[in-house]
C-alpha positions as MATLAB code, in Angstrom:
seq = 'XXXXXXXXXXXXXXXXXXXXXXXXXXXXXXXXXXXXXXXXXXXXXXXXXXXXXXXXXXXXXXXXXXXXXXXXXXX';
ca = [
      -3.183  -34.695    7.718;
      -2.895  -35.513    4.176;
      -5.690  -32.906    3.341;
      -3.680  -30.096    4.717;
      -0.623  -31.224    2.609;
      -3.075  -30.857    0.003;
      -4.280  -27.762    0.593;
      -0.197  -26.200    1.333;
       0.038  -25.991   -2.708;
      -3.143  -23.786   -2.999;
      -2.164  -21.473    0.170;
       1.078  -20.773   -1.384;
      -0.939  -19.659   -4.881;
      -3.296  -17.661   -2.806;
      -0.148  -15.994   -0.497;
       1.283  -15.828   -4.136;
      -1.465  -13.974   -6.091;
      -1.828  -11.479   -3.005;
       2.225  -10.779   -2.951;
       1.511   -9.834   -6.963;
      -1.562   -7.373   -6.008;
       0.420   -5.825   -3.473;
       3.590   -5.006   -5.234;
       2.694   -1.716   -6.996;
       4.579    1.305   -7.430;
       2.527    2.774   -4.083;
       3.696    0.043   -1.981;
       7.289   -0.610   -4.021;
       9.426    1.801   -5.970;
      12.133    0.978   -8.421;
      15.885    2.502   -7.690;
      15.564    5.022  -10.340;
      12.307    6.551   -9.729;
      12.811    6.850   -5.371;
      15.790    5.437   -4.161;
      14.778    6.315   -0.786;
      10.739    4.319   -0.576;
      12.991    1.630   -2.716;
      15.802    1.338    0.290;
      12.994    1.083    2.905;
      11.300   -1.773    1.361;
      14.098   -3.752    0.888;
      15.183   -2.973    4.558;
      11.614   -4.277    6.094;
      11.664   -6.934    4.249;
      15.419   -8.250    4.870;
      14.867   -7.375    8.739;
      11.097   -9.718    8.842;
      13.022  -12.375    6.811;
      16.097  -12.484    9.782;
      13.161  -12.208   12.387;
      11.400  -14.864   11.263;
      14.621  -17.219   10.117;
      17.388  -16.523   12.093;
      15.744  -14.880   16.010;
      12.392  -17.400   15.409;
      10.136  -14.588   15.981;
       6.477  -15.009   14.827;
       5.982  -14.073   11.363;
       2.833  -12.566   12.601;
       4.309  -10.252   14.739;
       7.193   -9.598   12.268;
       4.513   -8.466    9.728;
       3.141   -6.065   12.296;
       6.303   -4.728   13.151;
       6.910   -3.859    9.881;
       3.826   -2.306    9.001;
       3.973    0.018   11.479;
       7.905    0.715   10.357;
       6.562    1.275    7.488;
       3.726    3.475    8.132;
       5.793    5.308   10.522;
       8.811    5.721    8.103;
       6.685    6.718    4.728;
       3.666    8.561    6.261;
];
């Protein structure tokens, strides 16, 4: 047990570090440059956080569900 308390800090660097990778202006847009990919993102990603916080849905699932709102919605 106390081995995966000390492993939480390094998972959240690694979750951390992939987040940073992933947030380019492909994936993200500012307001100013597409309002519209910008509006989407934020949408997904408010609608996975009340998934997973407020209905208890698993984050797993939530982070399909959005992918394929996302690919559905931007391809």
């Amino acid at each position: 047990e106390n081995a995966f308390k000390g492993l939480r800090p390094a998972v959240v660097g690694l979750l951390a570090a992939a987040t940073l990778l992933l947030c380019t202006t492909e994936n993200f847009s500012t307001p100013h440059e597409n309002m519209w990919q910008f509006g989407i993102s934020c949408f997904l990603f408010v609608a996975t956080f009340y998934g997973v916080k407020v209905k208890n849905i698993n984050p797993i699932r939530m982070i399909l569900y959005s992918a394929a709102a996302g690919l559905l919605l931007f391809y």
